[in-house]
C-alpha positions as a LaTeX table, in Angstrom:
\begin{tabular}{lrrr}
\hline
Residue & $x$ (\AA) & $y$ (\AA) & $z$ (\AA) \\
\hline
Unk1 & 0.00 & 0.00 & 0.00 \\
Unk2 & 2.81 & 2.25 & 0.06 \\
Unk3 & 2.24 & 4.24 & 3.26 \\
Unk4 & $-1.02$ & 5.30 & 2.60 \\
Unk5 & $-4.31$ & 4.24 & 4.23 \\
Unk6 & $-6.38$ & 1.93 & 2.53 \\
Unk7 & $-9.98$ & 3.52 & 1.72 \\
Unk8 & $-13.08$ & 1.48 & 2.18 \\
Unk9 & $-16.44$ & 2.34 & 1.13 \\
Unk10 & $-19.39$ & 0.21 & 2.80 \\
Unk11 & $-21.16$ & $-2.17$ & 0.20 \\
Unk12 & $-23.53$ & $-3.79$ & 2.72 \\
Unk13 & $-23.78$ & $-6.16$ & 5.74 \\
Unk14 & $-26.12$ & $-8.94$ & 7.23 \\
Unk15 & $-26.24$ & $-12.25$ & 8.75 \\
Unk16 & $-25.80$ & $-11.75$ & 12.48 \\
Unk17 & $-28.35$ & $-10.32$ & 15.00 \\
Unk18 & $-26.26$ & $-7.96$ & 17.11 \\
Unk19 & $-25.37$ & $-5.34$ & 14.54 \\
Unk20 & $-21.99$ & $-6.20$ & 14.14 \\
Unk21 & $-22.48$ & $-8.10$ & 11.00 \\
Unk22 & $-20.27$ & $-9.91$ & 8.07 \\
Unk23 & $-19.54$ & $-6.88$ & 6.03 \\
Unk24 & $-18.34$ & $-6.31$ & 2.68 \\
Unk25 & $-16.10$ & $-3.23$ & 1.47 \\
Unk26 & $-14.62$ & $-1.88$ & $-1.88$ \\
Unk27 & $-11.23$ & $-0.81$ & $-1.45$ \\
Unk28 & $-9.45$ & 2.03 & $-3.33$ \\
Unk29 & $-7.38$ & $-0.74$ & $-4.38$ \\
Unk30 & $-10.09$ & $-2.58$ & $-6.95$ \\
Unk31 & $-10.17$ & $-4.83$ & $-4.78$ \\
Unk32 & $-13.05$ & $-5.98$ & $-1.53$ \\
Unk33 & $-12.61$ & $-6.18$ & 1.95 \\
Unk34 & $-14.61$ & $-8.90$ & 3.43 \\
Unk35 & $-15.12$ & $-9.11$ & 7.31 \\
Unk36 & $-16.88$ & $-12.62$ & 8.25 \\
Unk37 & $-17.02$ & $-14.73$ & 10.94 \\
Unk38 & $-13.37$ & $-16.10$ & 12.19 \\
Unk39 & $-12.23$ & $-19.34$ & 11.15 \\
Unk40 & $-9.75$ & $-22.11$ & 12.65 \\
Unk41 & $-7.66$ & $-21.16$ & 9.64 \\
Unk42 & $-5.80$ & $-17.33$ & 9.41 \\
Unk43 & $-6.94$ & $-15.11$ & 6.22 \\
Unk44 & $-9.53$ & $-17.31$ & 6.26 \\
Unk45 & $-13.71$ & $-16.35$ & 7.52 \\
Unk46 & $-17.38$ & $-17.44$ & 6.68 \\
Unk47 & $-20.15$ & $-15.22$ & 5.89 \\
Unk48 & $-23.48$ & $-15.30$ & 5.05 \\
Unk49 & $-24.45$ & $-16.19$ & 1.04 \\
Unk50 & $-26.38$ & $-12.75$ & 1.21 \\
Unk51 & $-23.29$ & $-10.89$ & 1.17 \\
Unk52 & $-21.98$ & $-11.65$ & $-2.09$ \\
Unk53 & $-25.52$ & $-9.87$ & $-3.25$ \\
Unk54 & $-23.77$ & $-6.56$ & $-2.14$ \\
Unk55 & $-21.00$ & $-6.60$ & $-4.73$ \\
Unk56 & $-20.76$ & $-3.84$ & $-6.97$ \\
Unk57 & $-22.27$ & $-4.51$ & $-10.48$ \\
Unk58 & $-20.33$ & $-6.32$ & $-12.84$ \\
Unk59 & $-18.21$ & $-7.63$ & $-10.39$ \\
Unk60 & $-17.69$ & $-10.51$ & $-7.99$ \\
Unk61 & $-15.30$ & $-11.64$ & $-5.25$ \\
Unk62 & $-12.67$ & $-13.24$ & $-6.46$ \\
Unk63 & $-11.72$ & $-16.08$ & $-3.87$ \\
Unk64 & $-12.35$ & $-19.54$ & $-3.99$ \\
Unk65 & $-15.49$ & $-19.91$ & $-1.82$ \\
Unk66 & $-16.68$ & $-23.69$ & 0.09 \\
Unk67 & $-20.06$ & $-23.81$ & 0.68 \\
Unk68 & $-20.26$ & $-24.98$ & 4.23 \\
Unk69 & $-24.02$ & $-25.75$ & 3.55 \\
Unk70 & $-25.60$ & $-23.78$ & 6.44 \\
Unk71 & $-26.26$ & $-20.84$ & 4.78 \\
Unk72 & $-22.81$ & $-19.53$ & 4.30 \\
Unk73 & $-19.87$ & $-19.85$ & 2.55 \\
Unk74 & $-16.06$ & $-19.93$ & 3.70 \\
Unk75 & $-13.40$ & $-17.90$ & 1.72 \\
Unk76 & $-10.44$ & $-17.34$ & 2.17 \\
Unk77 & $-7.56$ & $-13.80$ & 1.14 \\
Unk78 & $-4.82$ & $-11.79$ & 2.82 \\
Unk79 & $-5.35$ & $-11.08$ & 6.49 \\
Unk80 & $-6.08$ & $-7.43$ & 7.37 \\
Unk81 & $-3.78$ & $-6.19$ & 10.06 \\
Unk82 & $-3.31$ & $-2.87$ & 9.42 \\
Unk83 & $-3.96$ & $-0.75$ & 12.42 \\
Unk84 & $-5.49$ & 2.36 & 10.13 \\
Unk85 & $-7.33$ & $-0.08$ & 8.41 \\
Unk86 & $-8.79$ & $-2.22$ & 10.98 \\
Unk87 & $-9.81$ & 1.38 & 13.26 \\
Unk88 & $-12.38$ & 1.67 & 9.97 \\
Unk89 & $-13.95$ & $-1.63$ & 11.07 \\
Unk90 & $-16.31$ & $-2.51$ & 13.59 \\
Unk91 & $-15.20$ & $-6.25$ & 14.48 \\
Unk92 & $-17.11$ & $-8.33$ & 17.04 \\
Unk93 & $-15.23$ & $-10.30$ & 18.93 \\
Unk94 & $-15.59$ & $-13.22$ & 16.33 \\
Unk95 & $-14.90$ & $-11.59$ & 13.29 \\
Unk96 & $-11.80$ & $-10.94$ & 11.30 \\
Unk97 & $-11.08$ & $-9.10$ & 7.87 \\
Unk98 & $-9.54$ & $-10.29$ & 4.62 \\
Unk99 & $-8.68$ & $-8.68$ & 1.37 \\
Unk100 & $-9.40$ & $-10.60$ & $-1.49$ \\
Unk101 & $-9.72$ & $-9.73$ & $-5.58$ \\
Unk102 & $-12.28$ & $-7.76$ & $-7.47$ \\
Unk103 & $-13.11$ & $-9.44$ & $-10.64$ \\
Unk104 & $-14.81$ & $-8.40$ & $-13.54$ \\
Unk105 & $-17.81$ & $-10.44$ & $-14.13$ \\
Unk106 & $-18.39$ & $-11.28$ & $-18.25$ \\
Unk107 & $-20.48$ & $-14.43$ & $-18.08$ \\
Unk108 & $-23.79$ & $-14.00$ & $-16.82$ \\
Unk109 & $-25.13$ & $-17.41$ & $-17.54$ \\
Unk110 & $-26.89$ & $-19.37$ & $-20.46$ \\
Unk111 & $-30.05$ & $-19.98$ & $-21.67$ \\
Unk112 & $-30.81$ & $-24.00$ & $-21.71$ \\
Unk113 & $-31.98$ & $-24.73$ & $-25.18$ \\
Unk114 & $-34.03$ & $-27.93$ & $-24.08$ \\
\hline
\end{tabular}
């Protein structure tokens, strides 16, 4: 990042009761920040399948997602550490924050000819 603060601008956030949701970000660096639910695994959290509906158009996340088949899905990017980034978050005590890609989306599904 080169000394400067990351930017994030809120795309949306649901999943969890108390407020402190699974949230998803856009980053000044084309890329998303995704804060979900803590895993066993570092850089890696689980949010709800809603939050993927907050991505800006003609885009998706770009990380390898498992779906855990509860309701969510479990991805995996760079752990977010950065002090001045992480003071823009509000994590709950179970949540941690990952950067992962920004892709372009070009395929938006076929039409079955049967």
């Amino acid at each position: 990042m080169g000394g400067q603060i990351m930017r994030l601008r809120f795309l949306g956030k649901g999943g969890s009761g108390d407020g402190d949701c699974p949230t998803l970000y856009a980053t000044d660096q084309q890329t998303y920040l995704v804060q979900g639910w803590e895993t066993k695994e570092v850089g890696t959290v689980e949010i709800p399948h809603l939050l993927t509906g907050f991505a800006e158009p003609d885009t998706f996340i770009g990380a390898d997602m498992d779906d855990t088949g509860r309701g969510t899905f479990r991805l995996a990017g760079r752990p977010v550490n950065e002090p001045d980034v992480i003071a823009q978050l509000t994590l709950a005590d179970d949540e941690a924050a990952i950067e992962v890609p920004k892709k372009r989306r070009t395929y938006y599904g076929g039409v079955d000819s049967k």
